[in-house]
MINU-922501 format. One record per atom (N, C-alpha, C, O): residue in three letters; x, y, z. Coordinates in pm, whole numbers, plus 32768, in hexadecimal, padded with zeros to 4 digits. Example, Ala and Ser with C-alpha at 12.3 -4.5 7.8 and 13.67 -1.06 7.14 Angstrom:
2
ALA85277DC7830C;ALA84CE7E3E830C;ALA85287EB6830C;ALA85907EB4834E;SER85057F1F82C4;SER85577F9682CA;SER850A80038313;SER853D80728324;
END
This chain:
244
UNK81157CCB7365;UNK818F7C9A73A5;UNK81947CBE7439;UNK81E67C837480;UNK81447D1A746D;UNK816A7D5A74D3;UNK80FA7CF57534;UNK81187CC375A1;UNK80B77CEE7511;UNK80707C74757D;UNK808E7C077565;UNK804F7BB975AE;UNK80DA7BD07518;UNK811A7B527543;UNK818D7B6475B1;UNK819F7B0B7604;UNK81D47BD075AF;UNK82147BF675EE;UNK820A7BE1769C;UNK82497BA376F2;UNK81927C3C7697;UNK81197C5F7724;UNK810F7BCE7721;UNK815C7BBC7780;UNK80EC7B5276FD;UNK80BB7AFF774B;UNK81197A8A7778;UNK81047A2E77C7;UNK81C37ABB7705;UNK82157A69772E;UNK824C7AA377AD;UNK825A7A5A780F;UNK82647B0277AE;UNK82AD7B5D7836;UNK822E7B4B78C8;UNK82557B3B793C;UNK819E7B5178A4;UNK817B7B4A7902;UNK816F7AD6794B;UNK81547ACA79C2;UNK81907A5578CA;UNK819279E07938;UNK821879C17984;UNK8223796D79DE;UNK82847A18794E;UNK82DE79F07992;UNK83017A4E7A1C;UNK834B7A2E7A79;UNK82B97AC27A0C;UNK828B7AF97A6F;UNK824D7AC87AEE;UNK827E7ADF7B5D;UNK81EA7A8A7ADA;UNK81637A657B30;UNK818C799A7B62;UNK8153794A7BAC;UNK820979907B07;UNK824678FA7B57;UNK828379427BA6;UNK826479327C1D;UNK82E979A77B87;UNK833F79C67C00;UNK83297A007C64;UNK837A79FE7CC1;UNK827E7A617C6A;UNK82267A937CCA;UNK81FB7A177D45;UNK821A7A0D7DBC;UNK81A479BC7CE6;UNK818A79447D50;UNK81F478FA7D7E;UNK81CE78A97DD2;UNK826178F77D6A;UNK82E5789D7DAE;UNK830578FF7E16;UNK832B78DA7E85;UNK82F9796F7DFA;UNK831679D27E73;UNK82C079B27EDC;UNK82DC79777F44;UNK824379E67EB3;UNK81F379BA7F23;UNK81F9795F7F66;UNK81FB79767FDF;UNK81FF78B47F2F;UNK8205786D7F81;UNK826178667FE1;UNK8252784F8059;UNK82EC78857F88;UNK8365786E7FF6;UNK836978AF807D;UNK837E788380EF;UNK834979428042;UNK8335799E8086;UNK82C8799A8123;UNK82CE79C88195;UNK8272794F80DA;UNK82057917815E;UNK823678B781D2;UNK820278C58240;UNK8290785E81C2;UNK82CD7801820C;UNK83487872825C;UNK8376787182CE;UNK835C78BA81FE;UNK840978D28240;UNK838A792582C1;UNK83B2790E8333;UNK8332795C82C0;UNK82DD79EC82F3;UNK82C379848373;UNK82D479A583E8;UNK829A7909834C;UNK825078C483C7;UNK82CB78988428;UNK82BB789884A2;UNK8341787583EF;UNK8384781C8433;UNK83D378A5847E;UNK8406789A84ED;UNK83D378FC844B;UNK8415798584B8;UNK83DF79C084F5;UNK840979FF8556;UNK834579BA84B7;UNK83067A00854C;UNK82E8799185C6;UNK82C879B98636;UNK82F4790585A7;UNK82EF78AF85F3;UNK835678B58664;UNK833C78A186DB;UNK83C278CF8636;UNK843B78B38670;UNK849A794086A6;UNK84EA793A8704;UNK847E79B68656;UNK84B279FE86AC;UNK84367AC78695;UNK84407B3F86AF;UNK83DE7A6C865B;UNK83727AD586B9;UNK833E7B61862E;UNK83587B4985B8;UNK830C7BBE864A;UNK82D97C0485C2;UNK83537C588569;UNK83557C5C84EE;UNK83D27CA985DD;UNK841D7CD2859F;UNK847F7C5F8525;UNK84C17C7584BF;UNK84687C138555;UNK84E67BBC84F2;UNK84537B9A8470;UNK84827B8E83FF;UNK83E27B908472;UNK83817B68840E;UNK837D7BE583F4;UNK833B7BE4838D;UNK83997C5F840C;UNK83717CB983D0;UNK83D57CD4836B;UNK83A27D048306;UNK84747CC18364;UNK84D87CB88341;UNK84E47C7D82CF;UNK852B7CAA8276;UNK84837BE882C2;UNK84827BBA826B;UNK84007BED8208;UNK840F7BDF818E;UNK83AA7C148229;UNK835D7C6681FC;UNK83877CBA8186;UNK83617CB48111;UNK83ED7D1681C8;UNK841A7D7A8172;UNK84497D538108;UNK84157D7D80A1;UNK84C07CF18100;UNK84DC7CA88081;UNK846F7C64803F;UNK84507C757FC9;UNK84457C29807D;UNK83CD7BEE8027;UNK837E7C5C7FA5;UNK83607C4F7F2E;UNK83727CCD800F;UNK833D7D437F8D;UNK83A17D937F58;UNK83847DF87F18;UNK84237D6A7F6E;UNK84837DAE7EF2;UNK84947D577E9B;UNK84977D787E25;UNK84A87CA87ECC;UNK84AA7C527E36;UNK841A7C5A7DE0;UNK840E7C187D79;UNK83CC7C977E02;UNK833B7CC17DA8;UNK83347D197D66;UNK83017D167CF6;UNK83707D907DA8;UNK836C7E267D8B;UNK83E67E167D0C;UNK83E07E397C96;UNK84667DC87D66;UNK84D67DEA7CB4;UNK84947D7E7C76;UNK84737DA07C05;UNK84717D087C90;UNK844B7C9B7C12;UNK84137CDE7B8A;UNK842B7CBE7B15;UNK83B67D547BC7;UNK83517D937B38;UNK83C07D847AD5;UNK83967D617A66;UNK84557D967ADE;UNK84A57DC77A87;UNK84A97D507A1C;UNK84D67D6579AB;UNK84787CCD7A45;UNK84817C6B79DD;UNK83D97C70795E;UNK83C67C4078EE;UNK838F7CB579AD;UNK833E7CF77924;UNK83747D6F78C6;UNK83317DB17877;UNK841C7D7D78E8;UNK841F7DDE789E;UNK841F7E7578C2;UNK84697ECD7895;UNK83A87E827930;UNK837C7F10797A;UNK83E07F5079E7;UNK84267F177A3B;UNK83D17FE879C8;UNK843480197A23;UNK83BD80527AA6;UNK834480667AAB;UNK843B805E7B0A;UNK840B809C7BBF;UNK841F80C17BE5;UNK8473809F7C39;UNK83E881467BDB;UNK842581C27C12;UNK8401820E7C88;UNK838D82347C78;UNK843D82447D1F;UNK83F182837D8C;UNK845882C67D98;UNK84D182AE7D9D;UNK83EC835A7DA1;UNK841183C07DD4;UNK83E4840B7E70;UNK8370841F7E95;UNK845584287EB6;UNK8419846E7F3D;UNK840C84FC7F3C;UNK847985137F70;UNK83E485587F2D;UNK83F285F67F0B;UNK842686147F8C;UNK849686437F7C;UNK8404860F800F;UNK84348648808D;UNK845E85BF80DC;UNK842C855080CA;UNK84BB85DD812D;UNK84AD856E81B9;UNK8454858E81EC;UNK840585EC81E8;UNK846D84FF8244;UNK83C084DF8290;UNK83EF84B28307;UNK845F84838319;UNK839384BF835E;UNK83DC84D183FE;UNK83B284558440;UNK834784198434;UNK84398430849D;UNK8420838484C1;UNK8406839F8563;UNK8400834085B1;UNK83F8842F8592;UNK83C284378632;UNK831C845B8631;UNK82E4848C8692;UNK82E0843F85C0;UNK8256844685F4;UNK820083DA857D;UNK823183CD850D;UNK81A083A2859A;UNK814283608536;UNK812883AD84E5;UNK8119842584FD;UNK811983688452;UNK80BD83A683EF;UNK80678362837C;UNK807B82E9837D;UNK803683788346;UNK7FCA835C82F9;UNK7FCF838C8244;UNK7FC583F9820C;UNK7FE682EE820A;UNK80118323817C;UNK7F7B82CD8130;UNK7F4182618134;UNK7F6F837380DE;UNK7EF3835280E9;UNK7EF883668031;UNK7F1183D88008;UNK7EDE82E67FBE;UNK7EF982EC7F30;UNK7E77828B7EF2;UNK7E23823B7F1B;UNK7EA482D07E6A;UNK7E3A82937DEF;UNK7E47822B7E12;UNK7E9182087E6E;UNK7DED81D27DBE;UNK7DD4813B7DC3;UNK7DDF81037D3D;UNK7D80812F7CFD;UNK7E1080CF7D0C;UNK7E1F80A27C75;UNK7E0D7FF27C78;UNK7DBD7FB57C31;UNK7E5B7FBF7CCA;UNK7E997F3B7C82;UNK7EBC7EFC7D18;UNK7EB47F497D78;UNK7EE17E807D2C;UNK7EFB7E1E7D96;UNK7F957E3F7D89;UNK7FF07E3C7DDC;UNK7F927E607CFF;UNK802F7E727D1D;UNK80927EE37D49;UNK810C7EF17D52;UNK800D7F3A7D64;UNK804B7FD47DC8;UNK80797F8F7E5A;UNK80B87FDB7EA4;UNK80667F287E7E;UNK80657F297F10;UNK810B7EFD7F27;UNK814A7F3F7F7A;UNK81357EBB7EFD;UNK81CD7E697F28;UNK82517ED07F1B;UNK82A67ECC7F74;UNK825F7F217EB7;UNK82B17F7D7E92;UNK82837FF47EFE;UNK82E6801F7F39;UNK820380367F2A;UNK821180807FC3;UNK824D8046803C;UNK829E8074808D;UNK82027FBB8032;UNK826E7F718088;UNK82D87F6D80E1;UNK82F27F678159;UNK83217F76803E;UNK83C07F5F8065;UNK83E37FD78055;UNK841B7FFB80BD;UNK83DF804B7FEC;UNK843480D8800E;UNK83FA8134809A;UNK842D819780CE;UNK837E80E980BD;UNK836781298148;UNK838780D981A4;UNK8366810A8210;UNK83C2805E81B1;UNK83C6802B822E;UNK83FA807F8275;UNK83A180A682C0;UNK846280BC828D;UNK849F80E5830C;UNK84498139834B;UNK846F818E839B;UNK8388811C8317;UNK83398178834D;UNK82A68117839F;UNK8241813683DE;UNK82F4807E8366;UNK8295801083A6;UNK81E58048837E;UNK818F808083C2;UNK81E88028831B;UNK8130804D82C1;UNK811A7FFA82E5;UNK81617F9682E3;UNK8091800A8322;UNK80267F72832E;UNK7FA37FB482E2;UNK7F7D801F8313;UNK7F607F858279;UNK7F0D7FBD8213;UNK7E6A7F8B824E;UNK7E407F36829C;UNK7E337FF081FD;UNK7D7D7FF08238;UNK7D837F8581CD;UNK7DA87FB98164;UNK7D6A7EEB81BE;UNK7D077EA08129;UNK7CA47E4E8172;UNK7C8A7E3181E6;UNK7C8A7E3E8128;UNK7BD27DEF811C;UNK7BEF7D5B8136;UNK7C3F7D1680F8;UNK7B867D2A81BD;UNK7BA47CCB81FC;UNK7BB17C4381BE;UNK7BE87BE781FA;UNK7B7B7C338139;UNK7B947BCF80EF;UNK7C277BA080FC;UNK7C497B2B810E;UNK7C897C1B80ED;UNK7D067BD780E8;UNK7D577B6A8180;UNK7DBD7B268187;UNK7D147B7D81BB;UNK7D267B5C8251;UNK7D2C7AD2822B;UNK7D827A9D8272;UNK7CF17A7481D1;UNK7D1F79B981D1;UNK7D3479BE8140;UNK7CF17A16810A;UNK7D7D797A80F3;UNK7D7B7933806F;UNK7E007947801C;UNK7E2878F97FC6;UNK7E4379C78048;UNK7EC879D47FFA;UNK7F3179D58033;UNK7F417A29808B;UNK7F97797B8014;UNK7FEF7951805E;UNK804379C48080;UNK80607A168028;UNK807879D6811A;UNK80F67A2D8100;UNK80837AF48117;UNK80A77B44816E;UNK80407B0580E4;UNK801C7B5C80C7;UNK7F9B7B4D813A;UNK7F997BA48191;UNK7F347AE4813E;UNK7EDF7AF58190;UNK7F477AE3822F;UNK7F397B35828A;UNK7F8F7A8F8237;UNK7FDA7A7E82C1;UNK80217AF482FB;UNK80357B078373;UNK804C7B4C8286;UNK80797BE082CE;UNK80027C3F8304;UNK7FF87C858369;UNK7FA17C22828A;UNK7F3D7CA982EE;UNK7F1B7C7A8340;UNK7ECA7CCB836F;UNK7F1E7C03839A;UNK7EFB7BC0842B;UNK7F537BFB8478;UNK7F387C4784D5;UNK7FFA7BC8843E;UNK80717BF184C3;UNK806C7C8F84B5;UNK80A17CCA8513;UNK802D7CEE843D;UNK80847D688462;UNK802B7D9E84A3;UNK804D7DED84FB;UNK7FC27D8A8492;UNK7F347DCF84FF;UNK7EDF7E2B8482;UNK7E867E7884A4;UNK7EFD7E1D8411;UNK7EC47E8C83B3;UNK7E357E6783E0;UNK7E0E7E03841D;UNK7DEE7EDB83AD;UNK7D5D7EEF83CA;UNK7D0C7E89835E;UNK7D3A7E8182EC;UNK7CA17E43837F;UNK7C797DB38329;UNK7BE77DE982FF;UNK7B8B7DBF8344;UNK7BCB7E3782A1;UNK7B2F7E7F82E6;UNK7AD27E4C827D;UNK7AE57E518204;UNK7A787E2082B2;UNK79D47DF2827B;UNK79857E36823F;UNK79127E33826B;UNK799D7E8781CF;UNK79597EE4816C;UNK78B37EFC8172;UNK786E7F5E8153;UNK78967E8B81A0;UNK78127E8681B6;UNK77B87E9A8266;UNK77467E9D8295;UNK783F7EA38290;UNK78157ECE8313;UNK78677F278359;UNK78D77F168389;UNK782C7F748358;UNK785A801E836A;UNK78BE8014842B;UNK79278047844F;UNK78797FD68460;UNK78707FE98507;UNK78C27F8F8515;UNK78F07F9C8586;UNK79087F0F84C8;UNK79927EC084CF;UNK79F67F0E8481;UNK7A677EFB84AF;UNK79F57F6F8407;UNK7A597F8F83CC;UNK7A7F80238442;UNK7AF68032845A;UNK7A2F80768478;UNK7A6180DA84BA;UNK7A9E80AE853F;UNK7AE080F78589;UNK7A83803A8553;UNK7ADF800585FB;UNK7B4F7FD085CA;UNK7BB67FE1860B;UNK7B567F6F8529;UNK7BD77F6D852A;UNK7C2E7FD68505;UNK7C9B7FED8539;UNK7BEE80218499;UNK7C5380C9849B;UNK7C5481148528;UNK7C99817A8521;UNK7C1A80FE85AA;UNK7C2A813A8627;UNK7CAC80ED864F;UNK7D0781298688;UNK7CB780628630;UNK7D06800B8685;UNK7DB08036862B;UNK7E1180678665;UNK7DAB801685AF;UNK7DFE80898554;UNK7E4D80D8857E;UNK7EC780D2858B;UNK7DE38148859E;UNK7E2281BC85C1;UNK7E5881CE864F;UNK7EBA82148669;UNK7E0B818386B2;UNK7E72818E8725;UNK7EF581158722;UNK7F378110878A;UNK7F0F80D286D3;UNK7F95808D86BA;UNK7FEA80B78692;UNK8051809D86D0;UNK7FFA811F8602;UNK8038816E85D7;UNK8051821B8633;UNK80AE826A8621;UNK7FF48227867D;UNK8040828286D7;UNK808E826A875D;UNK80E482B4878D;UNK805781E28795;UNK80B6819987E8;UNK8119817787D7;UNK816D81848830;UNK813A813E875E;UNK81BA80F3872A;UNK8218817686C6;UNK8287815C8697;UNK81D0820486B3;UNK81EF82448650;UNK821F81F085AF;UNK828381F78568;UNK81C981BD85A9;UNK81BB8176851F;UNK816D81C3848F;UNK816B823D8480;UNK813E81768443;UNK810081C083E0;UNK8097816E83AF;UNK809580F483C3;UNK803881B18369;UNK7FCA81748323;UNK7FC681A682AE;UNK7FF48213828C;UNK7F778134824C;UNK7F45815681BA;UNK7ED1813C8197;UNK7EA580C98193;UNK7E8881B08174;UNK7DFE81AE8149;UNK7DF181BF80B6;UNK7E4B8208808B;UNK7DA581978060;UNK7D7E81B97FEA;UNK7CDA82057FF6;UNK7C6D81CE7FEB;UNK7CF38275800A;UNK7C5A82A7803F;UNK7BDD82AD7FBA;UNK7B6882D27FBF;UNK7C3182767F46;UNK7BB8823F7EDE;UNK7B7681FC7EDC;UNK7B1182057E96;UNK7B9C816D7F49;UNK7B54810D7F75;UNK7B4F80A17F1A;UNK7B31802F7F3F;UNK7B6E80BF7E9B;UNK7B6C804B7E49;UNK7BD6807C7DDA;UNK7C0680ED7DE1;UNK7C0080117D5D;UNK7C8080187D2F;UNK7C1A805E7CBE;UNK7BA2804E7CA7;UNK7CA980D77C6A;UNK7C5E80F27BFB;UNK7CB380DC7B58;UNK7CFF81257B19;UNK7C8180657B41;UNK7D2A803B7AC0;UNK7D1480BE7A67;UNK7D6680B77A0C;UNK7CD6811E7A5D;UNK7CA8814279F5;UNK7D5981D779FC;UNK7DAE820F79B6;UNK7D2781C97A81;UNK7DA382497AB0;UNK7D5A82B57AF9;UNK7D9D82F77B48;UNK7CD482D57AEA;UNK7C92834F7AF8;UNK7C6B83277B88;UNK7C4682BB7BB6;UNK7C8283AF7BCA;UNK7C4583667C52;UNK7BC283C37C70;UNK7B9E84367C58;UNK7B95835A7CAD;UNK7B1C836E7CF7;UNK7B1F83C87D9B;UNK7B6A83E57DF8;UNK7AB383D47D77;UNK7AAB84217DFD;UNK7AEF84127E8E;UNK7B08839A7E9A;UNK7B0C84437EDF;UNK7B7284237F48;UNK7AFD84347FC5;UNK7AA084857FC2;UNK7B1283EC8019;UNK7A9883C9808A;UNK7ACA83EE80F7;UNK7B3583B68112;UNK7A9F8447814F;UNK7B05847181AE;UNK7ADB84198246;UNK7B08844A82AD;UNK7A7B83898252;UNK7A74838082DA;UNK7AD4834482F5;UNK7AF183678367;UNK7B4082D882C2;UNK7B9D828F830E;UNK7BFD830A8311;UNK7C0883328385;UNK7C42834E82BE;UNK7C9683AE8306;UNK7C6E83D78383;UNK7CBB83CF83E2;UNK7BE0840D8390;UNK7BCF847F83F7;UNK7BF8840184A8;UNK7C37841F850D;UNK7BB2837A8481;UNK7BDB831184C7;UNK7C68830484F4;UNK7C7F82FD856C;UNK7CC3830084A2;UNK7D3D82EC84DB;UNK7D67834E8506;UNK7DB483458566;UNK7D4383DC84CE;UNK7D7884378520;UNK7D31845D85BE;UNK7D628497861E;UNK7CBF842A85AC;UNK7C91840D863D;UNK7CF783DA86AC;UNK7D1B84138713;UNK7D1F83528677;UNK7D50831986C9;UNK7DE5832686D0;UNK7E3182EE871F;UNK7E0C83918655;UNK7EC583868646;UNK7EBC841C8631;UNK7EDC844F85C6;UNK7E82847886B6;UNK7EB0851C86B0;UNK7F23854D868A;UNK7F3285C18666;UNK7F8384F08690;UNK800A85688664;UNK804B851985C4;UNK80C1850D85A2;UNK7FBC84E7856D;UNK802484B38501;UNK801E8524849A;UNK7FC685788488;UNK808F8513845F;UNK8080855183D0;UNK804385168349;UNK806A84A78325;UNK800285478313;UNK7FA5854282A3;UNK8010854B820E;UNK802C85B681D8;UNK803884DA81E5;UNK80BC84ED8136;UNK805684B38100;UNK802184538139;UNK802984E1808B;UNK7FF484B18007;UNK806084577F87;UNK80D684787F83;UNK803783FF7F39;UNK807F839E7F42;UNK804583BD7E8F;UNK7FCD83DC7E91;UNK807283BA7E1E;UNK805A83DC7DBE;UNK808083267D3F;UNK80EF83067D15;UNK801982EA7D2A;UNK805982717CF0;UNK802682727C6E;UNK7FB182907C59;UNK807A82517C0C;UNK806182567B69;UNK808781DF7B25;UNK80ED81A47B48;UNK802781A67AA9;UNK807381357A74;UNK804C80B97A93;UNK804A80617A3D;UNK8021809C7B30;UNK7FFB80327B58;UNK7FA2800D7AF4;UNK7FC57FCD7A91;UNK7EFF80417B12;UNK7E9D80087ADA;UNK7EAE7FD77A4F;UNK7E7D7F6A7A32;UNK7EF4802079F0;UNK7EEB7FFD7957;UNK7F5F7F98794F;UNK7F707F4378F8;UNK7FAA7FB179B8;UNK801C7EE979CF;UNK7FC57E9979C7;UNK7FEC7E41797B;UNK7F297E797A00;UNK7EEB7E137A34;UNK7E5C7E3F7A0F;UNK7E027E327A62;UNK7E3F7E807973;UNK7DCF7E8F7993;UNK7D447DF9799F;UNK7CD47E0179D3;UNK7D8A7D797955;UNK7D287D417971;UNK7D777CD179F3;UNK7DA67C6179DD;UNK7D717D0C7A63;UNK7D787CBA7ABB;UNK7E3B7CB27AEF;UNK7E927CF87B22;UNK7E277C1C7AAE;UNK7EA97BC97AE8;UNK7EEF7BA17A2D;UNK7F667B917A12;UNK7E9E7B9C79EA;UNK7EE17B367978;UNK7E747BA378E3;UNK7DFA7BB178EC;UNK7EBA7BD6787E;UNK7F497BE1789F;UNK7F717C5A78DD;UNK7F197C9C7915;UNK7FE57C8478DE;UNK80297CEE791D;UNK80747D1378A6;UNK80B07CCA7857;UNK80647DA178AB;UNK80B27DF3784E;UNK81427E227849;UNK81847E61789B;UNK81617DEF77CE;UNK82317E147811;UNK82587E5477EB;UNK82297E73777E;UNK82BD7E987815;UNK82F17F2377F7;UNK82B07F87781F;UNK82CB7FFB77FF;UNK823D7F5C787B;UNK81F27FF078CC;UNK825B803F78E4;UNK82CF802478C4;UNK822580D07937;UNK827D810E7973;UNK8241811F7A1C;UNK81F681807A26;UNK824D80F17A6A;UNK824281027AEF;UNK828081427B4D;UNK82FA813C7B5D;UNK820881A67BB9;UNK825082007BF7;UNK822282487C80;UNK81B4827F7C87;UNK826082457CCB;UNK8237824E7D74;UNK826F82F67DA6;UNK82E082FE7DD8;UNK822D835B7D99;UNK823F83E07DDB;UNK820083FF7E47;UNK818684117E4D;UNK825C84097EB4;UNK824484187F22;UNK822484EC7F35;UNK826D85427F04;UNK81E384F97F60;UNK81E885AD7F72;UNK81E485E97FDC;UNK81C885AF8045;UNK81FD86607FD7;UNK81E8868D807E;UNK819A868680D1;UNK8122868E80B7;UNK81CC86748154;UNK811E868281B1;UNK80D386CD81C8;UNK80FB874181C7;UNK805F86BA81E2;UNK800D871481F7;UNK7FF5870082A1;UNK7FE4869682DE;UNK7FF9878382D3;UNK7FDF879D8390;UNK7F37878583B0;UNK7EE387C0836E;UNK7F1D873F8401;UNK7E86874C841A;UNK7E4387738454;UNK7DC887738450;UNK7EB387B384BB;UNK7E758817851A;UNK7E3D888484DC;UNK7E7388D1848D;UNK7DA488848513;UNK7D4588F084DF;UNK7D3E88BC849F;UNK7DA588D98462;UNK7D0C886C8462;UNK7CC2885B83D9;UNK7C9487D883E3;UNK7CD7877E8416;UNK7BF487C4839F;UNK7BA28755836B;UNK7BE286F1834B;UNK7C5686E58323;UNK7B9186A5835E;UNK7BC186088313;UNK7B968630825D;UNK7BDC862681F8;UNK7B40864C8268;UNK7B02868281C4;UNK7B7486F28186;UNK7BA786EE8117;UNK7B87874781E2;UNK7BFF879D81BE;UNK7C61874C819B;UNK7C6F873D8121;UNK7CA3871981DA;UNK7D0886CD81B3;UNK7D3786558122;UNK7D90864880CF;UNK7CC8861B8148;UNK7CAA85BA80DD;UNK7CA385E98069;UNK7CD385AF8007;UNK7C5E86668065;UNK7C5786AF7FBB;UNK7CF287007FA7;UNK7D0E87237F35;UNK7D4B871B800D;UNK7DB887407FCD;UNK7E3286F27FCE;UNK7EA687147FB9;UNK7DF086647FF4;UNK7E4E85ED7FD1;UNK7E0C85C17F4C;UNK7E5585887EFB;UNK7DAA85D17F34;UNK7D9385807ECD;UNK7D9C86057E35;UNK7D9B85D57DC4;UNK7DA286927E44;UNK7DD086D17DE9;UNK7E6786F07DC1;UNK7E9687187D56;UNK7EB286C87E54;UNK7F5E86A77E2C;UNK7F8586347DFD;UNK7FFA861A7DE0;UNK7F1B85DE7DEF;UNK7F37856D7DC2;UNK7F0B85767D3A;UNK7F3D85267CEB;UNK7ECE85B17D1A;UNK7E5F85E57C91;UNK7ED686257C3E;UNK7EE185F17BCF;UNK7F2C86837C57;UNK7F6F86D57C2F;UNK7FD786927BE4;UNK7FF586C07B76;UNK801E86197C17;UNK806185C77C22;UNK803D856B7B9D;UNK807F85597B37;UNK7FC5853A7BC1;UNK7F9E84F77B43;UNK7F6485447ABA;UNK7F5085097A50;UNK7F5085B67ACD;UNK7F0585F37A67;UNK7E9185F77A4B;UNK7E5D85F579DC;UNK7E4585FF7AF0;UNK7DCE86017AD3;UNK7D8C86707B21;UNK7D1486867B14;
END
């Protein structure tokens, strides 16, 4: 009974996902056309809260937690597991008032509506997995935007999604990159659960009644300390978190 369930909820899910998108893509073009990135960014944000609450029509709950405030006079760098496509929209929106522009893989740059047209306008980093010497200039270019603009970035320093939940090893060169170029950011580890086993095969079906969940944790200072330093005690507060 329970996967009939999953595949009735997920199609009614994944109609009301793609109607978003599309709409969502026109409203993005015709405002940044007309009155420039802040008003597309605006619409942006809604765009990933009607995604982020929609989950609720599979049934699944969404939960984020902040353990500390987080400071809006300097850049920083939230740096979390990788599970699912669907970690990205729900940071989104409970971080906007921190303007994330995320490290993903340049594929996304043409083909999805709404979603490829933002990582163009927001400047997120577009990087070529296979070529080392384009992905570190765009994490250079990254990191001096977010310390100019005191903005924020999101890295998944696993590099790839893991549905399984278990994460993989944490890679410390794009951190050490942005902190190159964004000296005074702070380093928050970003703790995400639930995603992957929402979606373990893909897009279809999706599991309902998951439980989904976004923990934000304290920062870590980087002064004095490694990019490797760092990375391993973001990725063991994040460990802690999940139970691993």
């Amino acid at each position: 009974m329970k996967i009939v369930v999953d595949y009735l909820l997920s199609i009614v899910y994944l109609v009301y996902f793609s109607l978003v998108l599309i709409v969502f893509h026109g409203l993005q073009v015709f405002t940044f056309d007309l009155f420039d990135r802040p008003a597309q960014k605006r619409v942006v944000e809604w765009m990933n809260a009607a995604i982020t609450f929609g989950l609720y029509l599979t049934g699944s709950s969404v939960r984020f937690r902040q353990m500390t405030p987080l400071p809006t006079d300097r850049p920083i760098i939230f740096v979390a597991n990788h599970q699912s496509l669907f970690d990205i929209s729900p940071m989104s929106w409970f971080l906007r008032r921190h303007t994330p522009a995320f490290v993903s893989k340049i594929e996304l740059k043409y083909g999805t509506p709404s979603v490829s047209y933002n990582l163009r306008r927001s400047g997120a980093a577009l990087i070529d997995r296979t070529n080392p010497r384009q992905a570190m200039s765009e994490l250079a270019r990254l990191g001096k935007q977010i310390q100019d603009r005191t903005e924020s970035a999101v890295i998944f320093p696993e590099g790839t999604r893991s549905v399984t939940g278990e994460m993989k090893p944490f890679q410390s060169a794009g951190v050490a990159m942005l902190l190159k170029k964004a000296p005074s950011a702070l380093l928050v580890p970003v703790a995400i659960q639930g995603t992957g086993q929402f979606n373990p095969r893909k897009m279809f079906p999706l599991r309902s009644f998951s439980r989904l969940s976004w923990t934000v944790l304290p920062g870590i200072e980087p002064a004095g300390q490694s990019a490797d330093a760092l990375v391993q005690q973001a990725q063991a507060a994040i460990g802690a978190i999940l139970g691993q």
